[in-house]
C-alpha positions as CSV (number, residue, x, y, z in Angstrom):
1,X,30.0,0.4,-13.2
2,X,27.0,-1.2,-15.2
3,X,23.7,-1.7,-13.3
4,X,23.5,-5.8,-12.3
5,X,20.0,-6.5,-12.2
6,X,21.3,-9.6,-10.9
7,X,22.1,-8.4,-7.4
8,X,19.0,-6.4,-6.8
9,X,17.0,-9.8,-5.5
10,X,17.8,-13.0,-4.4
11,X,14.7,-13.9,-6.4
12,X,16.4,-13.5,-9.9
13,X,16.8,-10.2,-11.9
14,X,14.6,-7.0,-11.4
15,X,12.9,-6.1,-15.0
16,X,13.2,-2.5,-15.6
17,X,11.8,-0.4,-18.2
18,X,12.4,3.2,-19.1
19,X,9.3,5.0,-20.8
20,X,10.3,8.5,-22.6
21,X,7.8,10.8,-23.6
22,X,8.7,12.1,-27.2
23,X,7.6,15.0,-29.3
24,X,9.6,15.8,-32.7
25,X,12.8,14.1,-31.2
26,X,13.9,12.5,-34.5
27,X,17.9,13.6,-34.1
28,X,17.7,12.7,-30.1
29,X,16.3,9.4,-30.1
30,X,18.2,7.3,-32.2
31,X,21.6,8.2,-30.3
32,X,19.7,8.3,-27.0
33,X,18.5,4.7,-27.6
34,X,21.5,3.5,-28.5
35,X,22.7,4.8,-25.0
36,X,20.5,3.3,-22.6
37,X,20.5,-0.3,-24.7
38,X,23.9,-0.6,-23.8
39,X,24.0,0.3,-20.2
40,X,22.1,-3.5,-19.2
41,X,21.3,-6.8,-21.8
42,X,18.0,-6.7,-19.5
43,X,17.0,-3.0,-19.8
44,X,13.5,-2.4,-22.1
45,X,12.4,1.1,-23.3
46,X,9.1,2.6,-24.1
47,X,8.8,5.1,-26.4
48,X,5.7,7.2,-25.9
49,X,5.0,9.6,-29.3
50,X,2.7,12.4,-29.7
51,X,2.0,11.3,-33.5
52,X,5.2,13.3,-34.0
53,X,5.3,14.9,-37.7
54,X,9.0,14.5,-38.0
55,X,8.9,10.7,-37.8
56,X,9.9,10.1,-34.4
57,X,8.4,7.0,-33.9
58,X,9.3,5.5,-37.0
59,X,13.3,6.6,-35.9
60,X,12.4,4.6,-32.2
61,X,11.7,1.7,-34.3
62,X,14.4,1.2,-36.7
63,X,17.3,1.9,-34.0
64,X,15.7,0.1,-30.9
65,X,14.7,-3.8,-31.9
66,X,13.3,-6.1,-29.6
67,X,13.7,-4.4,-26.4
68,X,12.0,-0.8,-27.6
69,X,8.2,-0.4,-27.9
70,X,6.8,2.2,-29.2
71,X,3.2,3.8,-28.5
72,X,1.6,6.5,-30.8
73,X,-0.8,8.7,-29.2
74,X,-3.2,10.2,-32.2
75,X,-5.3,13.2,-31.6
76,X,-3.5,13.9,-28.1
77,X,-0.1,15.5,-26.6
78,X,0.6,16.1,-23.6
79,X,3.7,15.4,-21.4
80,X,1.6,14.1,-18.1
81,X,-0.8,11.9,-20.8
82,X,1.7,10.3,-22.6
83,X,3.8,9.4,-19.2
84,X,0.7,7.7,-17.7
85,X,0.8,5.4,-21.0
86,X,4.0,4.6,-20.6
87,X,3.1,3.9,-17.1
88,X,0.6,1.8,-17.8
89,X,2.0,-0.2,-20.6
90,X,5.0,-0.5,-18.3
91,X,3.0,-2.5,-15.7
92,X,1.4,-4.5,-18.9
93,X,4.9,-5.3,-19.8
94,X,5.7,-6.8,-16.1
95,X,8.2,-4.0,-15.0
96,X,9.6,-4.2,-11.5
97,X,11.4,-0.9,-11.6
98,X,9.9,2.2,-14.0
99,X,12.0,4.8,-15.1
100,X,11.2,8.5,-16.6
101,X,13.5,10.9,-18.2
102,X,13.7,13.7,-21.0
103,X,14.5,12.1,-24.9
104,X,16.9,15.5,-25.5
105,X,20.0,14.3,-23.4
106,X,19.3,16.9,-20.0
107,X,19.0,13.5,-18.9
108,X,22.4,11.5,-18.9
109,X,21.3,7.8,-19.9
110,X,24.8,7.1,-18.0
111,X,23.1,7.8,-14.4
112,X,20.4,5.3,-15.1
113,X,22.4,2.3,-13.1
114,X,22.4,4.6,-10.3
115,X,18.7,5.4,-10.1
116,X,18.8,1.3,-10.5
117,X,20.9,0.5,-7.5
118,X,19.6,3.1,-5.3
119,X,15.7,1.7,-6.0
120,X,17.0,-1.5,-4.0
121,X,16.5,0.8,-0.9
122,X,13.6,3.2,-1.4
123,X,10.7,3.3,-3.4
124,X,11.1,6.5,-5.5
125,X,14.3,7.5,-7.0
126,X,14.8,11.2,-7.8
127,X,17.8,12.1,-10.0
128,X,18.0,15.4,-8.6
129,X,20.0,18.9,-9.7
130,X,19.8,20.5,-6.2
131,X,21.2,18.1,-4.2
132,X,24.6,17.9,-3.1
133,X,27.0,17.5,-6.0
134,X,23.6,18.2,-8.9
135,X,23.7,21.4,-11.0
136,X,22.6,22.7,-14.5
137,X,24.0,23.3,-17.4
138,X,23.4,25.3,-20.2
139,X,20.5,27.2,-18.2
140,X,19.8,31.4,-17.6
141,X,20.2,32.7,-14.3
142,X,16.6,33.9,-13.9
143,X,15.8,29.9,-15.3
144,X,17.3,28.1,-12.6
145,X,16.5,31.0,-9.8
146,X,13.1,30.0,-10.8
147,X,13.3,26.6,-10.5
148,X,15.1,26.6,-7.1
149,X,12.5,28.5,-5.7
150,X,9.6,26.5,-7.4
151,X,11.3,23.6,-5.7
152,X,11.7,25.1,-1.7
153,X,8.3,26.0,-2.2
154,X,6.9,22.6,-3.0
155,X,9.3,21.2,-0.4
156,X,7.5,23.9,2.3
157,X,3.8,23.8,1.5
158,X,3.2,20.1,0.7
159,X,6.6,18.4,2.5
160,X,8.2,16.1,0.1
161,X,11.5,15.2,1.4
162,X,12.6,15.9,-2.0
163,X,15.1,18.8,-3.3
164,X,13.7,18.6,-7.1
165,X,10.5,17.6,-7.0
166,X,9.9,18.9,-10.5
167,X,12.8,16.2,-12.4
168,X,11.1,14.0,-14.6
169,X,14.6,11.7,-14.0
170,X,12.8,9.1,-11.6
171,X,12.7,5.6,-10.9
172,X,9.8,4.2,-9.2
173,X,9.0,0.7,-8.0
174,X,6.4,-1.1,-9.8
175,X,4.5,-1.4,-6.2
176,X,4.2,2.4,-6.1
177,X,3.2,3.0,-9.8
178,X,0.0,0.7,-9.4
179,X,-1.0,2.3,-6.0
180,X,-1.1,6.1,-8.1
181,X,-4.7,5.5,-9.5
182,X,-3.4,7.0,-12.9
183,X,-6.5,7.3,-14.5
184,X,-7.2,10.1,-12.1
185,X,-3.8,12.0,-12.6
186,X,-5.0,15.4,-15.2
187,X,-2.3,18.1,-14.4
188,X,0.3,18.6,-17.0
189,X,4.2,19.4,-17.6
190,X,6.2,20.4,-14.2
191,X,2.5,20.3,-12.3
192,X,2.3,16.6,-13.3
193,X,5.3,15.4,-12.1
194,X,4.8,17.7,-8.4
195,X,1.4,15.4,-7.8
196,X,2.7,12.2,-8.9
197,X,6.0,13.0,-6.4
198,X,3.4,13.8,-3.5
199,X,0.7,11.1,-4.3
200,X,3.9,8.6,-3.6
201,X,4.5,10.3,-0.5
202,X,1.3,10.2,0.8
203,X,1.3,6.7,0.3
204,X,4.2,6.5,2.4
205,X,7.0,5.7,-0.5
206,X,10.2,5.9,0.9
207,X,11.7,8.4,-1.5
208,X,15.9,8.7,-2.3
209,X,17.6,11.1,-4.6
210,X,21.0,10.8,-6.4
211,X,22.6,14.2,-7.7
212,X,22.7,14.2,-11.3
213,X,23.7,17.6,-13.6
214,X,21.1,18.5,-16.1
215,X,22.2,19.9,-18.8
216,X,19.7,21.8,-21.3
217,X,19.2,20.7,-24.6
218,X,21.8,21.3,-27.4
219,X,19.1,20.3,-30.3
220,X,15.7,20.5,-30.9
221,X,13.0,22.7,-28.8
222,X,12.2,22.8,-25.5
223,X,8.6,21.8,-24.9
224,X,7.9,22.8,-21.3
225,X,7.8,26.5,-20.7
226,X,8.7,29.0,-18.4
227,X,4.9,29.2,-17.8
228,X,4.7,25.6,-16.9
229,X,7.1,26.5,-13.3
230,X,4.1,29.3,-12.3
231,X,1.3,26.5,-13.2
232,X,2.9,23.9,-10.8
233,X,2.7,27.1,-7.7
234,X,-1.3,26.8,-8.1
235,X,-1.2,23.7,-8.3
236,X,0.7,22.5,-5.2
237,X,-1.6,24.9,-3.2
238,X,-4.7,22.8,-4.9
239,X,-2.7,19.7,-3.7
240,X,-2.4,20.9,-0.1
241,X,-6.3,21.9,-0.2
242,X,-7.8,18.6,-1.3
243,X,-5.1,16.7,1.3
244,X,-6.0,18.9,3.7
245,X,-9.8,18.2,3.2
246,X,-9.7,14.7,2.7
247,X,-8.0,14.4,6.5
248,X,-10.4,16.7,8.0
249,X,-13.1,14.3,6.2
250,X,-10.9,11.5,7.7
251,X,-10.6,12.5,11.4
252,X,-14.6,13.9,11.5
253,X,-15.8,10.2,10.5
254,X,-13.5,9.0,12.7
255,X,-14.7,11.2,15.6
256,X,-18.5,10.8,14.6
């Protein structure tokens, strides 16, 4: 069933952009496009390039029309940077409901309209491979051992009621986006994605997951590695540090 943006309000339709961060994706992102511009008349896409040499953008713009912008980021890449832009250009563009998600098909475009519907009761929408009924595909054991226990651990040090808190398949609502001070955001790859998911949950998002299967890419390089899992373990203790400060900060003013 095709997401209604129609029944998500009894104001009128939601407006719901997805932004994809892109790096030499010139055979995905054609087909991809293509994809998600069917799912919803309504649905807009942004396109967020690292001045890909392989012409990237310039395949974004002949498939996608009216209803695909595409930025070009010169002289930086970075998947956490170029998400923020999309972020912020999603906001410009008047989005009520962002969505992230990989331009090499792990993501199926086809589980958008759920991420959609399940926004109209929380705030942050996790398409998730370690919830009941998720999985992978395509990945090596010591891969997805890794990643399952990257993911307990974040869920035991900093408390996200969230089984995959490293997915970059999300949906947030515009509310929670604008309350994430961006600008202040530097961490990269899976790290980047761990302190956006727990900056939303400090701010008391209400946060959902649907299971999706994530299947690794068929074409193309992967461009978040291995080491990427280990840099997100440092990080979420940093995370629990500064929180952990900040309240003591909190309570001794408080007490004073």
């Amino acid at each position: 069933m095709p997401f209604d943006s129609e029944k998500t309000t009894g104001m009128g339709p939601l407006s719901a952009i997805v932004v994809i961060p892109t790096y030499n994706e010139a055979e995905n992102i054609p087909e991809l496009l293509r994809r998600i511009l069917t799912l919803d008349p309504l649905l807009r896409v942004i396109v967020v390039d690292d001045d890909s040499p392989d012409g990237t953008a310039e395949a974004a713009r002949r498939t996608g029309g009216e209803r695909v912008s595409v930025l070009v980021r010169k002289g930086v890449r970075g998947y956490g940077g170029a998400v923020v832009a999309g972020y912020k250009e999603a906001l410009a563009q008047g989005a009520d409901l962002i969505l992230g998600m990989d331009s090499d098909f792990s993501h199926d475009p086809a589980r958008i309209p759920e991420l959609l519907r399940q926004a109209e009761q929380a705030d942050v929408v996790v398409g998730s491979r370690y919830c009941p009924n998720g999985g992978t595909i395509n990945w090596p054991l010591y891969r997805m051992l890794l990643s399952r226990t990257a993911n307990r651990y974040v869920q035991l040090i900093l408390g996200i009621p969230c089984h995959d808190a490293t997915s970059g398949f999300r949906c947030y609502r515009r509310e929670i986006v604008e309350n994430l001070d961006l600008d202040t955001i530097r961490s990269e790859g899976y790290s980047f994605l761990v302190e956006v998911l727990y900056r939303a949950f400090l701010a008391g998002a209400r946060i959902s997951e649907i299971p999706i299967v994530f299947m690794d890419r068929l074409r193309g390089k992967s461009k978040i590695s291995t080491k990427e899992i280990y840099r997100s373990i440092f990080m979420v203790l940093w995370l629990r540090w500064t929180h952990s400060r900040r309240h003591s900060s909190h309570v001794e003013r408080r007490t004073n």
